[in-house]
C-alpha positions in Angstrom: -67.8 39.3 130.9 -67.7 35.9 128.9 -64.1 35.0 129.1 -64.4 35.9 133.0 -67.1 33.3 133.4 -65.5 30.8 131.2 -62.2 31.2 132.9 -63.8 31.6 136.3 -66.7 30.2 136.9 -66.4 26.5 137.1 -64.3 26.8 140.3 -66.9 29.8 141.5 -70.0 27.1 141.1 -68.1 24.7 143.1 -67.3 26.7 146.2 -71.0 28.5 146.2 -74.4 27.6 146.2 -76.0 29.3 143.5 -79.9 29.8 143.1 -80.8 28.7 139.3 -81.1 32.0 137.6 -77.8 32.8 138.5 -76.8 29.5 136.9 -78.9 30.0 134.0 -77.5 33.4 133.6 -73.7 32.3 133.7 -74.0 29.8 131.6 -76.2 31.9 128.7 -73.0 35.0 129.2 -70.6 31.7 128.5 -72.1 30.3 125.5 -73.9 33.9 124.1 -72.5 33.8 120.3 -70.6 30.1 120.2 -70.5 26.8 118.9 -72.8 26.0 122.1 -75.9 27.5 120.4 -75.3 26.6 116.9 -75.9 29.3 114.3 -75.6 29.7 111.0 -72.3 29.9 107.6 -72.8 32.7 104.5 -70.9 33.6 102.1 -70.6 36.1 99.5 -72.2 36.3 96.4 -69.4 38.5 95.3 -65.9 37.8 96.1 -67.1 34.8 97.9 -66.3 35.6 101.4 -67.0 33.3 104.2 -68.4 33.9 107.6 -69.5 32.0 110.4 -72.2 33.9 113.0 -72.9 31.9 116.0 -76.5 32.7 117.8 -77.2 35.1 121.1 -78.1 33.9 124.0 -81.2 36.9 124.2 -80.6 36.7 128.4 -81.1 40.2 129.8 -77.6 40.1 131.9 -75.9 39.5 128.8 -73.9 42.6 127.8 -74.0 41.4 124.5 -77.6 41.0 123.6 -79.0 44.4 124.6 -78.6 46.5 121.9 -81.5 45.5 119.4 -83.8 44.7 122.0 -83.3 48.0 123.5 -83.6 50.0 120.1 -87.3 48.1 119.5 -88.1 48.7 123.3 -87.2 52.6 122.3 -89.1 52.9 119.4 -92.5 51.4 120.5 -92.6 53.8 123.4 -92.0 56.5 120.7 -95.4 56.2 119.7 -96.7 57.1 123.2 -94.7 60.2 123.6 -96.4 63.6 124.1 -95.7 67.3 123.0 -95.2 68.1 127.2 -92.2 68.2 129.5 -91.5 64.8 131.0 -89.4 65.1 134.5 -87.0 62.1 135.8 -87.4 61.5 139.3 -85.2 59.0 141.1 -86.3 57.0 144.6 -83.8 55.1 146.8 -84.1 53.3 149.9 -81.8 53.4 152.7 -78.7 51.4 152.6 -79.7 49.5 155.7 -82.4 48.1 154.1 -79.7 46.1 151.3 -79.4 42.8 153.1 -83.1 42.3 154.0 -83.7 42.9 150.1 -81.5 40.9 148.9 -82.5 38.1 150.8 -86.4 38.9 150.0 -85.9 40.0 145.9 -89.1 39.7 144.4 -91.3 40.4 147.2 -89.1 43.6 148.5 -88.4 44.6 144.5 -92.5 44.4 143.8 -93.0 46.2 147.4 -90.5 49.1 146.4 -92.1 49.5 142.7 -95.7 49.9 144.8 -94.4 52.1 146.9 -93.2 54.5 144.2 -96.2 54.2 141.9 -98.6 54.9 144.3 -96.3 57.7 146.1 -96.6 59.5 142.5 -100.2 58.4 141.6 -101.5 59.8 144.9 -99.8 63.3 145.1 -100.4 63.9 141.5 -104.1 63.2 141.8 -104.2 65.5 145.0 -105.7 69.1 143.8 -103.3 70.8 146.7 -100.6 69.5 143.9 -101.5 68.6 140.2 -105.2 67.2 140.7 -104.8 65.1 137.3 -103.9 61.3 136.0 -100.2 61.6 134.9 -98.0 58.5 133.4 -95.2 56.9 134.7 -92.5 54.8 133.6 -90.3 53.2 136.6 -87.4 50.9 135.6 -85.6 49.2 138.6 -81.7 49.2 139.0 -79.8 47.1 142.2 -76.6 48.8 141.5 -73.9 50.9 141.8 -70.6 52.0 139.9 -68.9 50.0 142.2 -71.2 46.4 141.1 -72.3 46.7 145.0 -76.0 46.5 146.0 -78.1 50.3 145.5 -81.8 49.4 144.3 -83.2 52.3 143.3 -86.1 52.9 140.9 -85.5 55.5 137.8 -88.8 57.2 136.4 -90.0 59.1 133.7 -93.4 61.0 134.6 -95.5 62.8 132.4 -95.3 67.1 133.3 -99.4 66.7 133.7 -102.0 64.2 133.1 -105.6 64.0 132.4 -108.3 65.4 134.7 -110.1 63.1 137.0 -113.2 63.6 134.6 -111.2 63.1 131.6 -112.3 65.6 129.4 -109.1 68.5 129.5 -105.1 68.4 129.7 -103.9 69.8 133.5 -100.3 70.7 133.2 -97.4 71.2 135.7 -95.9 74.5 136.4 -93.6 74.7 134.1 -89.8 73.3 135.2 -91.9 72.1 138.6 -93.4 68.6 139.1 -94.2 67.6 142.7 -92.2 69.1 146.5 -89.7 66.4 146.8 -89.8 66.7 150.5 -93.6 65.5 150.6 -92.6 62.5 147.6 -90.2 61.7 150.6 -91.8 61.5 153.5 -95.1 60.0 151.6 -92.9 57.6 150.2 -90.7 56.0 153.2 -94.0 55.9 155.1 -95.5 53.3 152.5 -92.3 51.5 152.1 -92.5 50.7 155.8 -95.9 50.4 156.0 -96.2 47.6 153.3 -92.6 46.4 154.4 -94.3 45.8 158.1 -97.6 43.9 156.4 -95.0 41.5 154.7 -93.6 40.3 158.0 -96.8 40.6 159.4 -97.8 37.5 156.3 -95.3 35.7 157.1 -93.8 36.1 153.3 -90.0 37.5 154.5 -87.1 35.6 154.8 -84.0 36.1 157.8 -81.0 34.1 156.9 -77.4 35.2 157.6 -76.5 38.3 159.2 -80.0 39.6 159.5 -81.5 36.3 161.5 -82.3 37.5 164.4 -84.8 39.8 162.4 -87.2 37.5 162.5 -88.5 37.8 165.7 -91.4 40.9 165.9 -89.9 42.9 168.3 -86.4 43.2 166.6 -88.1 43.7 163.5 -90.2 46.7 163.7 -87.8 48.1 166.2 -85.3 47.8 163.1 -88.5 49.3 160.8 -88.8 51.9 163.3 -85.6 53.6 162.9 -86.4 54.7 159.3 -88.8 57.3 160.3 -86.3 59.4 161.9 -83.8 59.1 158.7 -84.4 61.2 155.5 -84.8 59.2 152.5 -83.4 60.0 149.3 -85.7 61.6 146.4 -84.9 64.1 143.8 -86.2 65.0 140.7 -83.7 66.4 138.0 -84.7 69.7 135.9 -86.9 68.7 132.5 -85.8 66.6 129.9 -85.0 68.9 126.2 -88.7 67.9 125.1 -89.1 64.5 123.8 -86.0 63.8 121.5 -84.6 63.9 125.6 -86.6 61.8 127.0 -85.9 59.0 124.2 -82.0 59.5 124.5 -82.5 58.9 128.7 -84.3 55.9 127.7 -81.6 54.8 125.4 -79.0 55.3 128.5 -81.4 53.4 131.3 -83.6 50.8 130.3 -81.7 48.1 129.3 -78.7 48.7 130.9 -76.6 46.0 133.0 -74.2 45.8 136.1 -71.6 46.6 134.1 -70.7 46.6 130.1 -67.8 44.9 128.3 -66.1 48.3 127.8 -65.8 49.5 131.9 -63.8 46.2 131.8 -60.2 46.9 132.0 -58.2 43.0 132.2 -58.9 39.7 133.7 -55.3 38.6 134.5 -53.8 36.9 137.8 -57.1 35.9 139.5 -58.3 39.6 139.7 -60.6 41.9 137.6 -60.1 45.7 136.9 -62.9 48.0 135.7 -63.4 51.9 135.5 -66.1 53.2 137.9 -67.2 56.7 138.6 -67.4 57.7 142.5 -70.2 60.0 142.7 -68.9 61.0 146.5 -65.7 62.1 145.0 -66.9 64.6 142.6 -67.9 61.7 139.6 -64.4 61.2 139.4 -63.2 57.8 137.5 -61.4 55.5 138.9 -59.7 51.8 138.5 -60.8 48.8 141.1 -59.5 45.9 141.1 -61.5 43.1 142.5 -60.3 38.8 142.6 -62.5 37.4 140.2 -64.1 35.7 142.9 -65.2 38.8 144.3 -65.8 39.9 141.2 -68.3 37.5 139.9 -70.3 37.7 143.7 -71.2 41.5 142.9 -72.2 41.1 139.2 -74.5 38.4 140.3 -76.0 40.5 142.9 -77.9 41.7 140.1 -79.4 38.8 138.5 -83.2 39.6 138.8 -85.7 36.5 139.5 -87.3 34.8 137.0 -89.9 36.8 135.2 -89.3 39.5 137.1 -90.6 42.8 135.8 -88.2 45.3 135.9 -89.8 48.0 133.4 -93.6 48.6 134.5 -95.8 51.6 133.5 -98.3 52.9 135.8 -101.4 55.5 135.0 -101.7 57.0 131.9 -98.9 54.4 130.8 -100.4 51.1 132.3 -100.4 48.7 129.6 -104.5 48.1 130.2 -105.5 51.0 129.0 -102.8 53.0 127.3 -103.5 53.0 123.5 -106.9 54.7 124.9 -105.1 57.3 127.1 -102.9 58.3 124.7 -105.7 59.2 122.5 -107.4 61.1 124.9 -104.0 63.0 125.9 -103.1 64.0 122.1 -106.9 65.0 121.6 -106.6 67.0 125.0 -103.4 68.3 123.4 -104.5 69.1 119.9 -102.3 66.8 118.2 -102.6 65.0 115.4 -101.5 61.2 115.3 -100.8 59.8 112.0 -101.1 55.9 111.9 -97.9 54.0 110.3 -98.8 50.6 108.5 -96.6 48.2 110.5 -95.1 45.4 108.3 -93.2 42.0 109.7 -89.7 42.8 109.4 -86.6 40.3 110.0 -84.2 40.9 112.9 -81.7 42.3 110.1 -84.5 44.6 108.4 -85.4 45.8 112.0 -81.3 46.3 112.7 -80.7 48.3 109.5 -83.9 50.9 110.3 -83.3 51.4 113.8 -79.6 51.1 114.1 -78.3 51.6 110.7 -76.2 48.5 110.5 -76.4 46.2 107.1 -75.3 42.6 108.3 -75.9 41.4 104.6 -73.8 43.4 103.5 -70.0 41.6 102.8 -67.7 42.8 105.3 -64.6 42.0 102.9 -65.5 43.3 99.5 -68.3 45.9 100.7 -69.6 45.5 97.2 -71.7 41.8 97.2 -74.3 40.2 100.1 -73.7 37.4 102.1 -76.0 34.9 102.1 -76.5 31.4 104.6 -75.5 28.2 103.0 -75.3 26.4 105.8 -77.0 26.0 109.6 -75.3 25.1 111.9 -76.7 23.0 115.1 -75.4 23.3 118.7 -72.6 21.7 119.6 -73.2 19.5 122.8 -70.2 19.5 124.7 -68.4 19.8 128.3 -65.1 21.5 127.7 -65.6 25.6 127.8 -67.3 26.6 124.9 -65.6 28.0 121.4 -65.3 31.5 121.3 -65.6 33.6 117.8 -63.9 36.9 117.8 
């Protein structure tokens, strides 16, 4: 992804108009583990080995910079996990509804998670259904294998929740969480209901292809013709128990657009990748895009500043979790032992959680490498050095 911005996306800044984010994010992909952000030279206290290591960027497009941030993000939600079956459901909205989101991100991407939240919160807490508090985790994706624009919002919900009074554990049928059918009718009616208050505010924006939007008529005639479509819900079969539920996590939450390794070449002004094409059986396939092109869908997904794209709702909400929890495991009859947390360096956390031992030398295997030198950023114009 690097080398196609550094190769690319001068000429791509000059021909488009780009938002800052999307700047901000280019550049960080460009300069993630270079010269450009300075870093730091060790060697060997054995066979004295020398090695260069240029800082991350830490930007959450970067496929690069994911990995330990994801691992901690994993293991702190460890600690809230619950002897139960936890259930993935997945909401999407209507292609039609792509251009109007992309012009209106935040507000439509904030409206969407609200609609979802409250579509679980409300059916769970009816007694015709579960009658009980459950927890949810949502975390918002904007695309597809193809790098086009499909928001839809993954979430993991707890298989029962507390009682309205708080005092016992009300579990789901077991392998059943909620009638999709009802999670999808309930669901497009508040999409549409808050997506009509939002024009109603005066807080959407009409540019391009869906201008004439903007004038009330055309609008809710366009928000009408929802109703009569079916809107896509489903709920997949129970995760294995917990240990499930933390490798899902490990597959969804910080992923990108695309990784590194889907990338196939960046050669003659045109990018190939592998993507699977879930109409044709999950089959993989090769596209090949003009870097151009390219570069337009990845930055589709480039959230907006401070933009929340993992929330927790009920039993989860960060307010009044550590609480909840409690009450759940005491409802449960479980035991939690407390672990002494200690401050731990990025390369202590890396060893525990993923196993790797950056100290250790790389050449000799036998002695540690240790820093000698910083290094400061190196100011400069030309495209950035590259360490392999």
């Amino acid at each position: 992804m690097a080398d196609i911005f550094r190769q690319h996306g001068p000429e791509y800044r000059k021909s488009h108009r780009l938002p800052r984010n999307h700047l901000r994010a280019m550049r960080a992909i460009e300069v993630c583990r270079t010269a450009a952000l300075g870093g730091h030279k060790d060697q060997c206290d054995h066979c004295g080995h020398l090695a260069i290591s240029y800082n991350s960027c830490r930007n959450r497009h970067c496929p690069k910079c994911q990995t330990l941030a994801k691992e901690k993000w994993i293991e702190a939600r460890n600690e809230d996990l619950l002897p139960i079956e936890y259930f993935h459901v997945v909401f999407t909205i209507p292609s039609e509804l792509n251009h109007l989101m992309l012009m209106n991100r935040k507000v439509l991407y904030n409206l969407f998670f609200r609609s979802v939240s409250e579509t679980l919160m409300e059916l769970a807490g009816d007694p015709k259904h579960l009658g009980a508090k459950i927890g949810v985790i949502g975390i918002l994706h904007t695309w597809g294998q193809n790098l086009m624009d499909h928001p839809h919002i993954h979430c993991i919900v707890t298989g029962g929740g507390l009682s309205p009074t708080g005092e016992r554990w009300v579990p789901c049928r077991k392998g059943f969480f909620l009638p999709v059918r009802v999670m999808s009718v309930l669901f497009k009616g508040k999409f549409l209901d808050l997506l009509k208050n939002c024009f109603k505010k005066g807080v959407l924006v009409f540019e391009g292809g869906i201008r004439h939007l903007h004038e009330p008529k055309t609008f809710h005639s366009f928000c009408n013709q929802f109703y009569h479509k079916k809107w896509v819900v489903y709920c997949k079969p129970p995760f294995g128990g917990p240990t499930g539920v933390l490798q899902y996590l490990g597959r969804y939450t910080h992923r990108i657009a695309i990784s590194n390794n889907r990338i196939l070449s960046n050669q003659g002004g045109r990018v190939s990748f592998h993507w699977r094409d879930y109409a044709d059986d999950n089959y993989q396939k090769t596209m090949s895009l003009t870097a151009d092109e390219f570069i337009r869908r990845f930055l589709l997904h480039v959230l907006p500043d401070r933009f929340v794209r993992i929330r927790h709702f009920g039993l989860l909400a960060n307010r009044n979790r550590k609480g909840n929890i409690a009450s759940c495991h005491k409802m449960l009859g479980v035991k939690k032992v407390i672990k002494e947390k200690k401050r731990e360096t990025w390369q202590e956390q890396l060893l525990r959680i993923c196993g790797i031992d950056v100290n250790v030398c790389p050449v000799c295997q036998k002695g540690r490498m240790h820093t000698i030198e910083r290094l400061l950023p190196v100011r400069c114009n030309s495209p950035p050095e590259f360490i392999r």
